[in-house]
C-alpha positions in Angstrom: 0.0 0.0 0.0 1.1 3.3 -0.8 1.5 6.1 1.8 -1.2 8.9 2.0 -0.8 11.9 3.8 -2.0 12.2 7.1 -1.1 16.0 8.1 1.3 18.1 6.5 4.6 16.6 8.3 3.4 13.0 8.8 2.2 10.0 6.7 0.6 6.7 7.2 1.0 3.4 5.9 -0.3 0.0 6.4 2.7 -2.2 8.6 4.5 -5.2 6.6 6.7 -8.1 8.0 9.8 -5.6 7.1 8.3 -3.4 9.3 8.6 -5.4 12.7 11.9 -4.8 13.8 11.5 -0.8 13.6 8.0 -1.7 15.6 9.9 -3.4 18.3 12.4 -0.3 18.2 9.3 1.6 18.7 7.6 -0.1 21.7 11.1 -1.1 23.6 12.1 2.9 23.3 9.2 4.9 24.4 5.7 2.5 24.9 7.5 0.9 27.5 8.5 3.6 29.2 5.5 5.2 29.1 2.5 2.8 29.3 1.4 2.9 33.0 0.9 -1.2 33.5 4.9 -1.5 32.3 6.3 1.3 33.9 4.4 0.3 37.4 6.5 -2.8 37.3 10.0 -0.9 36.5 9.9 -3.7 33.3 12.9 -3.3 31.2 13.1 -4.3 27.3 14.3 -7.5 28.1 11.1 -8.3 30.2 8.8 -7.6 27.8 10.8 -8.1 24.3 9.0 -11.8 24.3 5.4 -10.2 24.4 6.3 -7.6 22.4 7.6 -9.5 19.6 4.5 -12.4 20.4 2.0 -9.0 19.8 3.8 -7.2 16.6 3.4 -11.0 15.0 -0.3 -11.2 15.7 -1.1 -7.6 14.4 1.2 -8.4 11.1 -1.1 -11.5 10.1 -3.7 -11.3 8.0 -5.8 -9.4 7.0 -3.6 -6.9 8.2 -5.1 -3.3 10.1 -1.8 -2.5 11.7 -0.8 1.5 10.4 2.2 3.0 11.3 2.3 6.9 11.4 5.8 8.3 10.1 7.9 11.8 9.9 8.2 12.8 6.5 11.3 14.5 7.5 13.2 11.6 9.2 11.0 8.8 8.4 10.7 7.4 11.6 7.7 6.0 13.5 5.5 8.4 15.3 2.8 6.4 16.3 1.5 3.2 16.1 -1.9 1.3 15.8 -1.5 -2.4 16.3 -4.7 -4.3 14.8 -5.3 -8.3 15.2 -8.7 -9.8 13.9 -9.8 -12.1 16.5 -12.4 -15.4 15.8 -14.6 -16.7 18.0 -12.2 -19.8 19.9 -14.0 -23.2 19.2 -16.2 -24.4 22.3 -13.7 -27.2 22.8 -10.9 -24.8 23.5 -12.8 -22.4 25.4 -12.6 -18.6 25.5 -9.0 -18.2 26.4 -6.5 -15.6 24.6 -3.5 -16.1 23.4 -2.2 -13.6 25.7 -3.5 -15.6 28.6 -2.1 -18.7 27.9 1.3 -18.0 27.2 3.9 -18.4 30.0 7.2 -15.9 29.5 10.6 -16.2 31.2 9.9 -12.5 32.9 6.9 -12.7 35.8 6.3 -9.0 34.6 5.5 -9.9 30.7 2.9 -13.2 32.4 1.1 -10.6 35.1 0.0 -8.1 31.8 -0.8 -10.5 29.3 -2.6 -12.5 32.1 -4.7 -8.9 32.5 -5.2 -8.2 28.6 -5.7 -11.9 28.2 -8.5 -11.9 31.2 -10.1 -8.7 29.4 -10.1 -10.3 25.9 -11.8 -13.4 27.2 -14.7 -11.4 28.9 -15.5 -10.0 25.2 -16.5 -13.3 24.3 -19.0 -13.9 27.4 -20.5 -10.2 27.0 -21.1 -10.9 23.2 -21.6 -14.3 22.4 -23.0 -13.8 19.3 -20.2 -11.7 17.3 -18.1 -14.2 15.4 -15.4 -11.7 14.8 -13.8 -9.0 16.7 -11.1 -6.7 15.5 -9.0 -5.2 18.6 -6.4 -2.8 19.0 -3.7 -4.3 20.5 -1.4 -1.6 21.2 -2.6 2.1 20.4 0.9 4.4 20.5 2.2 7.7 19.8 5.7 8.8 20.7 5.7 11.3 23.2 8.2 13.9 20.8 3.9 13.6 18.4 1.7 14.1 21.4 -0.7 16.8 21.5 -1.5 16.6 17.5 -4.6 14.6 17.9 -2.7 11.5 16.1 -4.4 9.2 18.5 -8.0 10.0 17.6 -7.3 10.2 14.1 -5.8 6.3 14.2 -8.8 5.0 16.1 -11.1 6.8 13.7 -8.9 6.0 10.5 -10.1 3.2 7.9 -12.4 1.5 10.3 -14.4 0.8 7.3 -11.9 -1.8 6.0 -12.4 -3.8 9.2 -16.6 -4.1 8.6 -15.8 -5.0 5.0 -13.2 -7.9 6.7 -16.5 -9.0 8.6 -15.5 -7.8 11.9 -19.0 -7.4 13.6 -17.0 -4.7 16.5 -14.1 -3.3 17.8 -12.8 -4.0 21.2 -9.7 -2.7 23.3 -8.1 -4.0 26.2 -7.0 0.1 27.4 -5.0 0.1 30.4 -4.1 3.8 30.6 -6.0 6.4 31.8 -5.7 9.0 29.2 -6.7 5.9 26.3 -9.4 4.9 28.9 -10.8 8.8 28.5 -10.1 9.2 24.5 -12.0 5.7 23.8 -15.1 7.0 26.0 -14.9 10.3 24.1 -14.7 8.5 20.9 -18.5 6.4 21.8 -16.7 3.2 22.3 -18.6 1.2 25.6 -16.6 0.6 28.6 -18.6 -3.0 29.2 -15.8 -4.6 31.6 -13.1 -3.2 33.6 -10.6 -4.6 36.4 -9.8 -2.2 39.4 -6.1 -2.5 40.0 -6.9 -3.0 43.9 -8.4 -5.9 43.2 -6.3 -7.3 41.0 -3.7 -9.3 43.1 -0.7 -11.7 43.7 -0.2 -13.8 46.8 -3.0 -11.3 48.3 -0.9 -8.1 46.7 -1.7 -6.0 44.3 0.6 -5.9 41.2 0.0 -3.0 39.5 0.6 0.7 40.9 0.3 2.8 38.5 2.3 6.4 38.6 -0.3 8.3 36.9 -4.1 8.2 37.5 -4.5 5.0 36.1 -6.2 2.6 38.8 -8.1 0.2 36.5 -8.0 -1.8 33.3 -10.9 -1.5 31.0 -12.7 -3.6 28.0 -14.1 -1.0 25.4 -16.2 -2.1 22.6 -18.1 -0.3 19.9 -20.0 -2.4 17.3 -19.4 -1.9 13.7 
């Protein structure tokens, strides 16, 4: 796909294979130093390089929604919207994500994909008659391309490719506060969310977020 213009110093394009080292780049440099559930746990690149990688895989196969927002000056990423298309898991193998079931050599990497994956499943209990979800996995933009509305303009862009793909809705697993505000600005539903307090470890709670970020939610608007 070719690049279109998406204001007058940045562009867009749809996220190839190629692309996945620079997206790793991307998450291990700022993302993880700046989501709330990551930095709460002091998690370095090295504890979350395995889900990371396990994440930029999922929202690279297709069909492929994954967009990356670049600098027409330098090139590099400015933001990032991570896309998977999820089908509904067979009764036989139950509603669990593939988040939720993998174990990674850091404890930090298994506590948040065990919260995205508990978040995912619960989309498929609220809505047990959508066959196919898509979900942003990982909604990003660079701290040096805040304040340019890039965010809302990602969660708005080319949803209609993802109706034509037969996804009946869009859900999101958003575990920072100022996401958690944008979505419910945007119309999307907060149908599920996780309060941090409760959300414990050998009767302690895991995540203690610096910001104002105290709860994990599932958004979902229908298509």
């Amino acid at each position: 796909m070719d690049s279109e213009d998406f204001s007058e110093s940045l562009i867009i394009i749809k996220a190839t294979q190629n692309d996945s080292e620079e997206m790793l780049d991307f998450l291990n440099s700022d993302f993880l130093y700046n989501e709330p559930l990551t930095t709460s746990l002091e998690s370095k690149a090295e504890d979350m390089d395995p889900l990371f990688k396990d994440l930029i895989k999922l929202s690279l196969q297709e069909p492929c929604f994954t967009y990356l927002v670049r600098s027409k000056a330098s090139n590099e990423i400015g933001a990032i919207r991570m896309t998977s298309v999820l089908t509904k898991p067979s009764s036989e193998n139950g509603n669990h994500s593939e988040e939720s079931s993998e174990e990674y050599p850091s404890w930090k990497a298994n506590a948040v994909a065990k919260l995205l994956g508990q978040l995912e499943d619960k989309a498929w209990i609220l809505y047990p008659e959508v066959k196919k979800f898509a979900s942003w996995v990982i909604l990003s933009v660079h701290e040096k391309f805040g304040r340019q509305g890039i965010g809302r303009k990602l969660i708005e862009y080319r949803t209609d490719e993802i109706k034509e793909a037969g996804c009946e809705g869009i859900i999101t697993e958003a575990t920072a506060f100022k996401s958690q505000q944008l979505f419910a600005k945007l119309g999307y539903q907060n149908v599920y969310e996780i309060l941090h307090e409760n959300y414990k470890e050998n009767d302690k709670q895991i995540f203690k977020c610096l910001d104002s970020t105290d709860r994990a939610v599932l958004f979902y608007k229908p298509l």
